[in-house]
BAMARKE-891095 format. One line per field, with one value per residue (C-alpha): x, y, z. Coordinates in steps of 0.5 Angstrom, whole numbers, m for minus. Each point is the difference from the previous one (the first is absolute). Layout:
<nodes>
px <- (X,...) $
py <- (Y,...) $
pz <- (Z,...) $
</nodes>
This chain:
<nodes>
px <- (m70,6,7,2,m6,2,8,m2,0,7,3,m2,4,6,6,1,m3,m5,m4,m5,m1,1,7,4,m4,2,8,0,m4,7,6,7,m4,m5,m6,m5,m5,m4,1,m6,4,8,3,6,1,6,m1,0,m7,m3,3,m5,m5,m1,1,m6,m5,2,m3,m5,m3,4,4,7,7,6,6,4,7,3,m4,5,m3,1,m6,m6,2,m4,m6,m6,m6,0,5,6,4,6,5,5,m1,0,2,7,5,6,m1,6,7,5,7,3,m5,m2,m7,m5,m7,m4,m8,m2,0,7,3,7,4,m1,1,6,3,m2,5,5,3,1,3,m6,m6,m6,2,m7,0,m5,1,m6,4,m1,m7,m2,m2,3,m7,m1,6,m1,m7,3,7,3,8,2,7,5,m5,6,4,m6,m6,m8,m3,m2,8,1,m6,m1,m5,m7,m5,m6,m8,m4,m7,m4,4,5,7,6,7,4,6,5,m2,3,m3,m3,m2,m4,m3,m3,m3,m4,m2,m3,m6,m5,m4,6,0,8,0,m4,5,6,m5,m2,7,2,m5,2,7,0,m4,4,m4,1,6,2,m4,2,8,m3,m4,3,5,8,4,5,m4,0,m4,m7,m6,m6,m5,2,7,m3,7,4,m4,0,9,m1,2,m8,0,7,4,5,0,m2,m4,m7,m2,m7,2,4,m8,m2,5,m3,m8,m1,m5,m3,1,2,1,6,1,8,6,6,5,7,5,7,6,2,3,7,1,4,m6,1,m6,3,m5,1,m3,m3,m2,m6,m4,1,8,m2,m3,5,4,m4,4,6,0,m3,6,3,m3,m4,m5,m5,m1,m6,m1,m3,m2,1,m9,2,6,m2,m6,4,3,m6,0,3,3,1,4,6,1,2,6,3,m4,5,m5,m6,0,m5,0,5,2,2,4,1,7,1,7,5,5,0,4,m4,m7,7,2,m8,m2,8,m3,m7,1,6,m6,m5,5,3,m9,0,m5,m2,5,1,1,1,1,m4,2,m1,m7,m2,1,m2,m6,m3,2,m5,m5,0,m2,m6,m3,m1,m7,m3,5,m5,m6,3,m2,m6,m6,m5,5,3,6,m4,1,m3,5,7,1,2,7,3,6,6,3,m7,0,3,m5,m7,1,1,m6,m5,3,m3,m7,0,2,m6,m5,5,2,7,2,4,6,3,1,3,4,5,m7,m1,m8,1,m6,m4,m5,m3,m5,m7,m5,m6,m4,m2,m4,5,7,m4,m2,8,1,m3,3,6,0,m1,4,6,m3,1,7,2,m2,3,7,m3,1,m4,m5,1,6,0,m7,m5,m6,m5,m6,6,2,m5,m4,6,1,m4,4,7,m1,m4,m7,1,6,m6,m5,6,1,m7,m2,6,m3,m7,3,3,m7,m5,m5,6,1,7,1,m4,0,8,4,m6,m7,3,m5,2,6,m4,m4,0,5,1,m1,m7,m1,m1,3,4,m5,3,0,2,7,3,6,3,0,1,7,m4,m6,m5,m1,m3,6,4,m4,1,8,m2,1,1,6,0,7,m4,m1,8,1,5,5,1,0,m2,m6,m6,m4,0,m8,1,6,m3,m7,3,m8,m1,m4,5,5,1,m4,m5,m2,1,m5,m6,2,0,m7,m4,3,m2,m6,m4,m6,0,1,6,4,4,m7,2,2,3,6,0,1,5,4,m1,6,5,5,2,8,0,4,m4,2,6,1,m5,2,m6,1,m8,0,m5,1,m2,m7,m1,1,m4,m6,m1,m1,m5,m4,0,m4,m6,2,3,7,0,1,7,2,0,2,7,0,m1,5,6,m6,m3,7,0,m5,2,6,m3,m2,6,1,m8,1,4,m2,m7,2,4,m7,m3,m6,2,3,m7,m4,5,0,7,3,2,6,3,3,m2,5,1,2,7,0,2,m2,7,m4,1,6,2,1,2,6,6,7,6,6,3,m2,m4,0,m7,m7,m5,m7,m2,m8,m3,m4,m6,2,7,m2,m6,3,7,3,6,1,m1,5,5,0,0,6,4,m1,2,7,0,1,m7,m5,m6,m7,m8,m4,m7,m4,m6,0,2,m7,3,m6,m5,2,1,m8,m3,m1,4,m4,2,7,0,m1,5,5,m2,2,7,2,m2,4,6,1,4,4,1,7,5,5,m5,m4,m5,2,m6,1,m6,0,m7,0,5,m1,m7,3,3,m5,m6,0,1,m6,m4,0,m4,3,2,5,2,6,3,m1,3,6,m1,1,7,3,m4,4,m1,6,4,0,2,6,3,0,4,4,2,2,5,m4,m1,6,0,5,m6,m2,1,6,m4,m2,m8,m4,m7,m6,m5,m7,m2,m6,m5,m1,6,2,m5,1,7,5,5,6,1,m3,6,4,m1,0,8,2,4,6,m2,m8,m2,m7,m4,m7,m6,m3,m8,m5,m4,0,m8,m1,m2,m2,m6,m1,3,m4,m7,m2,m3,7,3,2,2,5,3,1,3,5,1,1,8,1,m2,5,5,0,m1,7,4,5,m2,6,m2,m4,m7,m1,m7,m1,m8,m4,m5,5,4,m6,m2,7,m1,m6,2,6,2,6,0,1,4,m1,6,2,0,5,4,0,2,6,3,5,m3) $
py <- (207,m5,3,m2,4,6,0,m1,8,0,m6,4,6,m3,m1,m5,m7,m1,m6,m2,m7,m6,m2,6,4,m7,0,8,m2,m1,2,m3,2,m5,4,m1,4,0,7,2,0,1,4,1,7,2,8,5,2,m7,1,6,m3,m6,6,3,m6,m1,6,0,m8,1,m5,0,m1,m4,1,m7,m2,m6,m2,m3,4,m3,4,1,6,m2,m4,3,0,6,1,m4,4,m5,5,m6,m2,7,6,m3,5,4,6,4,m1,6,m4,7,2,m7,m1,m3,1,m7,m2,m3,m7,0,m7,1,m5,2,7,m1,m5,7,4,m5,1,8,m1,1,m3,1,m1,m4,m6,m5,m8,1,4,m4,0,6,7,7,3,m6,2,7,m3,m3,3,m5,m1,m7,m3,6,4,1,5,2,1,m1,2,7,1,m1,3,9,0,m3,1,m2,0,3,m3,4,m1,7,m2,3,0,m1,2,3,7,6,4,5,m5,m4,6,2,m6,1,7,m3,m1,m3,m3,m5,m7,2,5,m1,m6,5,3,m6,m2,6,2,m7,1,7,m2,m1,m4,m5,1,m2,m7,m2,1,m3,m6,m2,m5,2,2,m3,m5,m1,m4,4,0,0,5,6,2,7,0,0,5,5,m1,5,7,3,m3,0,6,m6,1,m7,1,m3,m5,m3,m6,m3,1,m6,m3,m6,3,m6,3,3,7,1,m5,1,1,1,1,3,m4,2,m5,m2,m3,m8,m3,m1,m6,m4,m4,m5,m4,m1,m6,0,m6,0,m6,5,6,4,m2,4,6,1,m2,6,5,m2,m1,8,3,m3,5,m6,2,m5,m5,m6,m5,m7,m5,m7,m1,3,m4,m7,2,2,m7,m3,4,m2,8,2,m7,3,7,m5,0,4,m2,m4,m5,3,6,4,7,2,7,2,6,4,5,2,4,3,m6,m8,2,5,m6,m5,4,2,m7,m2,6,m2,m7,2,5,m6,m5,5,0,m7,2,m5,m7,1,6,m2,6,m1,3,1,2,m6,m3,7,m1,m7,1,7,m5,m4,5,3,m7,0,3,m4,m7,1,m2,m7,m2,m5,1,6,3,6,5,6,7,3,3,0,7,3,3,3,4,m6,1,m2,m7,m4,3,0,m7,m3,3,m1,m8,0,4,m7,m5,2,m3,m5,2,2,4,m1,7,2,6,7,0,6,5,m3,m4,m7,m4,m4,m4,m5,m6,0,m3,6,m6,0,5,m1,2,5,3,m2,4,6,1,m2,5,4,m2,2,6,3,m4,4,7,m2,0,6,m3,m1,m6,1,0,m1,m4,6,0,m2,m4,m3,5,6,m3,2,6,5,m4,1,7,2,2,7,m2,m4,5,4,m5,m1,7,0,m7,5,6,m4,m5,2,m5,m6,m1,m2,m7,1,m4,0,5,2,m2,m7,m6,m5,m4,m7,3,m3,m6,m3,m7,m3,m2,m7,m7,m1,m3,m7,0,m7,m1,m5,4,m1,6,m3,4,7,m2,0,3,6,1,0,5,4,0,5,7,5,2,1,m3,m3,7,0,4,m3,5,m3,m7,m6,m6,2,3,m1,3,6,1,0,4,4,m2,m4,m5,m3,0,m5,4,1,m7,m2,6,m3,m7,2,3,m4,m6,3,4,m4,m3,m6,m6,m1,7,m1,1,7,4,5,m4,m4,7,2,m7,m1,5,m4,m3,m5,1,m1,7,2,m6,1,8,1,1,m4,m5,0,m5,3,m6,m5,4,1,m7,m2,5,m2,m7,2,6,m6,m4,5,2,m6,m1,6,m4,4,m2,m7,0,3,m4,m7,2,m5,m5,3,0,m8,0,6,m3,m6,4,5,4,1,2,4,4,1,3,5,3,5,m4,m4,5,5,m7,0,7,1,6,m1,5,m7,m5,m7,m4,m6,m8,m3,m5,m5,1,m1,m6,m2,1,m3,m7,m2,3,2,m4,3,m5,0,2,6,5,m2,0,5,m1,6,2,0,7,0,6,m3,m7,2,7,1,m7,3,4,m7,m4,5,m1,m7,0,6,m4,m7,4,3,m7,m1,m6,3,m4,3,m4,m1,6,4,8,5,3,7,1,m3,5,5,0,m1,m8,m1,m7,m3,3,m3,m6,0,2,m5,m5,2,0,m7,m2,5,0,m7,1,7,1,4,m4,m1,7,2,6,4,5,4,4,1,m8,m3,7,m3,m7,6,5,m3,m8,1,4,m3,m8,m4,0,m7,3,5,m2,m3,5,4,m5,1,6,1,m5,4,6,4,m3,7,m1,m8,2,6,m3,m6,5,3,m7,m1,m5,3,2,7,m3,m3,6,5,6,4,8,m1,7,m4,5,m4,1,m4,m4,3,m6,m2,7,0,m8,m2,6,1,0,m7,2,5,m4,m6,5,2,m7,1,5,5,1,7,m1,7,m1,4,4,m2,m3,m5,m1,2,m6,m4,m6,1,7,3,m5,2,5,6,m2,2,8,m1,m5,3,6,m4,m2,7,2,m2,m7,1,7,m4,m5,5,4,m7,m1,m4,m5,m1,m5,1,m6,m1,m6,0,m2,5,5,m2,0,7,2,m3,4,7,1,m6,m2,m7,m2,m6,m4,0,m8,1,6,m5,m6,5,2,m8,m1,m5) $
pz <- (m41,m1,2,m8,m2,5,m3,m7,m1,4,m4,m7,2,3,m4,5,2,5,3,4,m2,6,m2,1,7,3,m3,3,7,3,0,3,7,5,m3,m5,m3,m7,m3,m5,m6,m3,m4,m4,m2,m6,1,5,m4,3,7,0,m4,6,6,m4,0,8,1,m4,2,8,m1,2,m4,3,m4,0,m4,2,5,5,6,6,5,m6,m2,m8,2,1,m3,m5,m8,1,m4,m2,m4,0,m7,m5,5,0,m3,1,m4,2,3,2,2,3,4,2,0,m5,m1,m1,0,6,m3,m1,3,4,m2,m7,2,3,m5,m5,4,1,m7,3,7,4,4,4,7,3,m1,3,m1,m5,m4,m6,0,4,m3,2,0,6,3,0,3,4,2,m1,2,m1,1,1,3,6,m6,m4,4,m4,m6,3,2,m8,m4,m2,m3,m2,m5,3,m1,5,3,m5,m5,0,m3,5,1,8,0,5,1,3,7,m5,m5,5,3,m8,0,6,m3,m7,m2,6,m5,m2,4,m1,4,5,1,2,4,4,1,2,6,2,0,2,7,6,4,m7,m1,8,m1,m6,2,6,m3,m6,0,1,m5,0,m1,m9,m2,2,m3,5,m2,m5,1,3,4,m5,m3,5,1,m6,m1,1,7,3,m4,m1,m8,m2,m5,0,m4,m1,m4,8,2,m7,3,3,m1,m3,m6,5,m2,m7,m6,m3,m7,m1,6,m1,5,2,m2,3,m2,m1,7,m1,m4,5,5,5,5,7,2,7,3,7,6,1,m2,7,m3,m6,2,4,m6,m4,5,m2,m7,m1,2,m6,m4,m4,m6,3,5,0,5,m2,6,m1,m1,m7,m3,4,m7,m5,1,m3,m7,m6,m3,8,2,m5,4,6,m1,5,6,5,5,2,3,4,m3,m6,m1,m7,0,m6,m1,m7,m1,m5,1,1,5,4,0,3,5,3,m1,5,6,m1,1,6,4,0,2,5,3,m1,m5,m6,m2,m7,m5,m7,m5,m6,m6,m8,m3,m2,8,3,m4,1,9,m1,m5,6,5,m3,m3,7,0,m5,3,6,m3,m2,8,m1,3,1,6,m4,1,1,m2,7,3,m5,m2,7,1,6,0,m1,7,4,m5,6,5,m5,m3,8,2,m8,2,6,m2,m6,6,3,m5,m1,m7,m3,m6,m7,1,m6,m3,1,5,m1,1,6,m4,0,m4,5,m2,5,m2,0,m2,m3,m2,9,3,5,m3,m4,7,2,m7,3,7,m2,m5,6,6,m5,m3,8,0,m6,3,7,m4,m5,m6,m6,m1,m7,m2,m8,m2,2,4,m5,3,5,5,m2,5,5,m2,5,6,m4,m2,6,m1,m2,m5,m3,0,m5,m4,m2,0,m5,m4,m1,m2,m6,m1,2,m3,2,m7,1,3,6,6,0,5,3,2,m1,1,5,m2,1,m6,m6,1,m7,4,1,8,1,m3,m5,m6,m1,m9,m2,m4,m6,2,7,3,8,0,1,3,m5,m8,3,4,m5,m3,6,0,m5,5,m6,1,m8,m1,m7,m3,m2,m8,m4,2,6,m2,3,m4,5,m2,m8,m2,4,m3,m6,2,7,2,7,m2,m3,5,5,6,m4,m2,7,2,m4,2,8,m1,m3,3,7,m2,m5,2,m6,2,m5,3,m7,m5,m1,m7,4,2,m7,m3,4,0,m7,m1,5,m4,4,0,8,0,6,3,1,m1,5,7,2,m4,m4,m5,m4,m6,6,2,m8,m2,6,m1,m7,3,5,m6,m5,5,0,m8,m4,m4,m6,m6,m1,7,0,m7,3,6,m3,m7,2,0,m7,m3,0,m4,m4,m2,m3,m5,m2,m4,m1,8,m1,m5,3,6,m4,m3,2,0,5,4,0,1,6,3,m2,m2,m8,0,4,m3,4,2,m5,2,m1,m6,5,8,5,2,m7,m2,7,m1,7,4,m3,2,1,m2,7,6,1,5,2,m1,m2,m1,m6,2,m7,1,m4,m4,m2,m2,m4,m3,0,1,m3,6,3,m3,0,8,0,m5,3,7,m3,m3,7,2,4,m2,m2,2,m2,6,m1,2,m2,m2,5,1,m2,m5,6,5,m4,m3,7,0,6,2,m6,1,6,m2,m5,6,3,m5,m1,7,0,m7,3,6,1,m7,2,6,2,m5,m6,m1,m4,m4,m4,m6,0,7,0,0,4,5,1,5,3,1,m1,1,8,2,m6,1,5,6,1,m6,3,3,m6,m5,5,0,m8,m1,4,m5,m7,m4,m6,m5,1,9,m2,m5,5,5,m3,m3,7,3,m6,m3,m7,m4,m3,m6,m3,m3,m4,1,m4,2,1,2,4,2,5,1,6,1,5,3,1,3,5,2,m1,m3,m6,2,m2,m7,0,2,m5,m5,2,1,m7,2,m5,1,3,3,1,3,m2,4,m2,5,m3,m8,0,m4,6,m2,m4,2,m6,m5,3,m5,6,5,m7,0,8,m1,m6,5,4,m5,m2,7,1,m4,m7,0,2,m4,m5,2,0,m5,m5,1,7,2,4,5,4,3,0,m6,0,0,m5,m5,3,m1,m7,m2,3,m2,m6,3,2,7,3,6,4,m1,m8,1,5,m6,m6,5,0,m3,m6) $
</nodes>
């Protein structure tokens, strides 16, 4: 029987949705772990009645269910080869909130940043907070008792949570929640036919035993230590009242608690809520010669009280020194330091956070501890040093080559006063394979990220993989620590469980797992009776396979490299509450196939796997890439720096090798081209690509309205270069994009006359059309060929002195983004040099404007309200500071920048007729409301084209390009 076939019943009951096809099992083999394994289907249920519905056809068909939700796990806890049950995307409510009592109850698909900006507005938060925490989910964190950055003040989830709805193995309904002696007493006295009951009566012949109860206080980690989370929590159940007679009341909710799904599948969760922080924060960055410095450091720094403490070694920001969003959040780092404290103090009073930060720094230098201690202060800079921090995970992955920064051994913690002491003697296992390791992390509870290089691609590190594991998982126990601080055991550490815990505490634990799943329908393989670690690596062993490239991609090794970058952190999987441009379809959709990790995932796969000749032959990957909308968000949003526009465009070329060029895609890439000819035959042309004929012949969607060519071209009107009378301030050349000179010559014209008043002589060189449309199709090599042919005409025009200035980003970015890694590589070194004098026209006037060149008395004294959408590409490549600021040359222009990613017009996207429903939902997302809400005396400005018409079409209102709002703003 075919697995579609043995779904289909199921598929026909849900409310849900549930997939067996190729393309989603691969996206949901892998999580943010080094583990891969292809599940027997998904689903995404929208009920409690659905959760029930799949446990039931677990049973029935023995197979298994694997709850999953943000997929950020770091040791497999959700890959398996059962139902991945995703409950991300509808089981994402938060259905009741009591202010005075301090707790809200939500379903586990809830994200944590949104719920915290929920409680924002009512002066409370949930405490855990982890550095995913703007794509995490709180079923995961209960899962995974997650703790996060203040951790130091309050603790885990399992500190934080009162109460959880939860489904059992064969489907029962329960509520855990605190219970007194007697209560607890009455559920072991219930019904023996009841899986809950017999639950309460397992837990408590464990717990009442004294031989148990010696080994576990014997066995398991110290308390002191808080972040704890090997095994199930049978210690802190058993400092209850039942056991101990020291009126704590039991809770079985602190036992689910880092169960990782193994347990119950939780349906609704009541969290206990605490206040907001006192609103005055600062960040003491303490700067050290050496780690050893800083352990010592992190003894210090805790006398002060701090609300957290995280360490970054200098591996972390020599990274972050090459990506392009981090590389702005250096601001406070002096030299190059070997390790680096950020302490936290959040207080009542400025005055308070100074004082701290004097003693602080005083007590350090006093033990000749560190050399230089900025306080950091202010949301916005607070936020760009932690930003700074937590990228770092993704960060590692930039480092080329198939050694990786392993998540093997990064989750130990110890008690903080053992640091100085453990970390000498972890150094010195690593020293003996010849190894080092990437630290970071939270320092203040004494758990300290380590991450060494390895190269699981070699039989001989995925050995080195194990016994590093090992050595360190005794070394760990030596200090009676914890070898999972806060990521969980899942199929990482399980293995190491009975030597952590000792035998006997491991025979409770899996006696307590088969008590409540019997028939291991719960994400089995996890905690207990876990395979070995070096099973189901997501790496394939043996040699990188070679793939040959139009694009460049030496810098990291190979495409398949670049691929690999990916290591599923999820960073992708933001909503539009949270902000940012990557990943604009998931947004719309919340599927992961449409996430940047996803396309990542398909292509890793069968780049890797596939057995045909051309490893890019394959529908699964057009499928899932065909909704990438090349806004190049993920290459700068991501931490890891996929540039998943690049891989696309590279793929088609490769897939159009085996398959042809569609008709409408090469219709589109060679547009500038056509549009010669068109215009030798306007209006007629004009009017025919105005039908709707035209656009069904085409596979255009008829709502849309095709871009029309200008009466006369910007290369028409342009006779020869305008003089000024006198001398000018210098020379530009103006890159006549083929979307300006052909569509909207206006725009183009009004650029050459605003310089010229400006006082700049203004020169269109000899070019051909960016390729924009070539890339954005798939048609590198002819892309290439046109990249190749600007440099040359460019390059010796194109200096310091004589820029070359661009009005469409998507075209004047490309000498920027693409052109170096595109064009041959005896050119490289020129379209290097090329790209440093290119600019966007806005980037060109700001700066001109900031040297004092540009007279702000040329324009208008008029009050002027300026809403910005930025373009993505521009975003994600160069910035909009210098649109903004342009815009404000005239004293009494205010600009405001919409919070929108990408337009959703994308090019051509929007205009083809089956992309045509999701680029209007990316529109709707943030942008066309906000247009919407503007005055009607407020100006719309967007510097993209594509953006322009969509804004056009979505909301009716006309949107300018930047440089017409600056010419309408000259004083005539």
């Amino acid at each position: 029987m075919k697995e579609s076939d043995l779904f289909y019943p199921l598929k026909q009951s849900l409310e849900g949705e549930i997939y067996t096809n190729n393309v989603q099992r691969i996206i949901y083999a892998t999580d943010a772990s080094s583990y891969r394994e292809i599940p027997q289907a998904v689903c995404k249920p929208k009920s409690k009645a659905d959760l029930q519905k799949i446990i039931a056809f677990a049973h029935k068909h023995q197979t298994s269910v694997i709850p999953r939700a943000g997929g950020t796990s770091l040791a497999g806890q959700v890959v398996g080869k059962g139902i991945v049950v995703d409950i991300s995307k509808y089981l994402n409510k938060i259905l009741e909130l009591n202010v005075g009592e301090k707790w809200v109850i939500v379903e586990p698909g809830v994200n944590l940043t949104e719920l915290n900006q929920y409680l924002a507005p009512h002066g409370l938060q949930y405490g855990p907070e982890t550095s995913t925490a703007n794509r995490c989910c709180i079923g995961g964190m209960v899962g995974n008792n997650s703790c996060g950055l203040h951790s130091l003040i309050y603790g885990s989830a399992r500190d934080h949570i009162l109460e959880a709805d939860c489904l059992l193995a064969d489907g029962s309904s329960v509520l855990f929640k605190a219970l007194s002696t007697e209560e607890f007493q009455a559920k072991c006295a219930g019904n023996p036919e009841s899986l809950e009951t017999r639950i309460y009566q397992n837990i408590n012949t464990i717990l009442s035993n004294p031989v148990n109860q010696e080994n576990i206080r014997k066995e398991y980690p110290d308390p002191k230590v808080k972040r704890r989370n090997n095994g199930y929590a049978l210690d802190v159940l058993l400092e209850t009242d039942p056991f101990t007679g020291n009126g704590e009341q039991i809770n079985l909710c602190k036992l689910l608690a880092g169960s990782e799904g193994t347990l119950a599948f939780s349906t609704r969760l009541k969290l206990n809520l605490i206040p907001l922080p006192p609103k005055h924060k600062g960040l003491v960055c303490a700067h050290f010669s050496s780690l050893q410095e800083a352990y010592y450091g992190n003894l210090i720094a805790l006398k002060h009280n701090p609300g957290a403490i995280e360490l970054m070694d200098d591996i972390i920001m020599n990274c972050t020194k090459g990506n392009i969003e981090q590389r702005k959040n250096r601001f406070f780092i002096q030299g190059d330091p070997k390790a680096m404290l950020m302490i936290e103090f959040a207080r009542e009073t400025e005055a308070e956070i100074h004082a701290i930060a004097e003693q602080l720094e005083a007590d350090f230098r006093s033990a000749k501890l560190g050399y230089h201690f900025p306080l950091v202060q202010g949301a916005d800079n607070i936020k760009r040093v932690w930003a700074l921090r937590t990228a770092g995970l993704g960060l590692l992955s930039n480092i080329p080559g198939d050694k990786r920064s392993v998540t093997v051994i990064e989750d130990t913690a110890v008690a903080p006063e053992y640091l100085p002491d453990y970390m000498r003697e972890f150094d010195e296992i690593l020293a003996n394979y010849g190894l080092s390791c990437v630290k970071y992390a939270h320092i203040a509870t004494g758990e300290i990220h380590l991450r060494p290089l390895l190269n699981l691609k070699e039989e001989t590190d995925v050995q080195l993989y194990h016994t590093i594991a090992r050595e360190i998982a005794a070394l760990v126990k030596k200090y009676k620590g914890s070898l999972s601080g806060e990521h969980g055991d899942g199929r990482l550490r399980g293995e190491f469980i009975p030597f952590m815990l000792g035998e006997h505490n491991y025979q409770l634990i899996k006696e307590l797992k088969q008590t409540w799943d019997p028939h291991q329908i719960l994400n089995p393989g996890k905690i207990v009776d876990t395979p070995p670690i070096t099973e189901n690596l997501r790496f394939l062993l043996g040699e990188t396979r070679k793939l040959e490239t139009t694009f460049d991609f030496s810098e990291q090794k190979g495409l398949l490299r670049a691929v690999e970058k990916c290591n599923g952190s999820g960073d992708c999987r933001k909503s539009v509450a949270i902000g940012g441009s990557m990943c604009p379809t998931f947004m719309a959709t919340k599927d992961e196939d449409k996430t940047t990790r996803g396309r990542a995932n398909i292509l890793r796969e069968f780049l890797t796997r596939s057995e045909k000749p051309n490893p890019f032959d394959h529908e699964e990957i057009k499928e899932v890439l065909d909704l990438c909308i090349s806004c190049k968000a993920c290459k700068s949003e991501c931490p890891s720096s996929v540039d998943m526009a690049k891989l696309k465009a590279e793929f088609l070329q490769h897939y159009y090798e085996s398959h042809g060029i569609p008709f409408r895609s090469w219709l589109i890439a060679y547009l500038p081209r056509l549009n010669r000819l068109a215009r030798l035959a306007l209006p007629m042309s004009n009017w025919l690509t105005g039908t709707t004929t035209f656009k069904k012949l085409v596979g255009f969607a008829p709502e849309r309205q095709v871009p029309k060519l200008s009466k006369l071209s910007l290369r028409q009107w342009y006779k020869k270069p305008i003089q000024l009378n006198g001398s000018a301030k210098g020379k530009v050349y103006l890159f006549a994009d083929e979307f300006t000179n052909d569509n909207e010559s206006h725009i183009g014209v009004k650029a050459i006359l605003l310089l010229n008043k400006l006082g700049y002589e203004v020169a269109i060189p000899t070019h051909r059309e960016s390729g924009r449309t070539f890339l954005s199709k798939g048609l590198v090599k002819t892309a290439q060929k046109i990249a190749c042919k600007n440099v040359e005409l460019l390059h010796q025009l194109v200096t310091e002195q004589t820029p070359l200035l661009g009005i469409e980003p998507s075209a004047i970015l490309a000498f920027r983004d693409e052109y170096p890694e595109l064009v041959t590589k005896e050119l490289q070194p020129k379209a290097k040099a090329l790209a440093q004098n290119t600019f966007m026209l806005d980037e060109f006037i700001a700066a001109e404007f900031e040297k004092g060149h540009i007279n702000p008395e040329l324009f208008t004294p008029e009050k002027k309200q300026v809403k910005l959408h930025g373009h993505c590409q521009q975003k994600a490549v160069a910035s909009t500071t210098s649109t903004k600021k342009m815009l404000e040359i005239p004293a009494n222009y205010a600009v405001s920048e919409i919070a929108s990613g990408c337009c959703g017009m994308a090019g051509s996207f929007g205009y083809e007729k089956e992309h045509y429903e999701l680029s209007q939902k990316i529109g709707e997302l943030v942008l066309f409301p906000a247009v919407r809400e503007a005055q009607s005396d407020e100006l719309i400005a967007a510097p993209g084209t594509s953006c322009r018409h969509h804004i056009a079409e979505g909301t009716g209102r006309e949107a300018m390009h930047p440089i017409e709002i600056l010419y309408d703003a000259l004083i005539k």
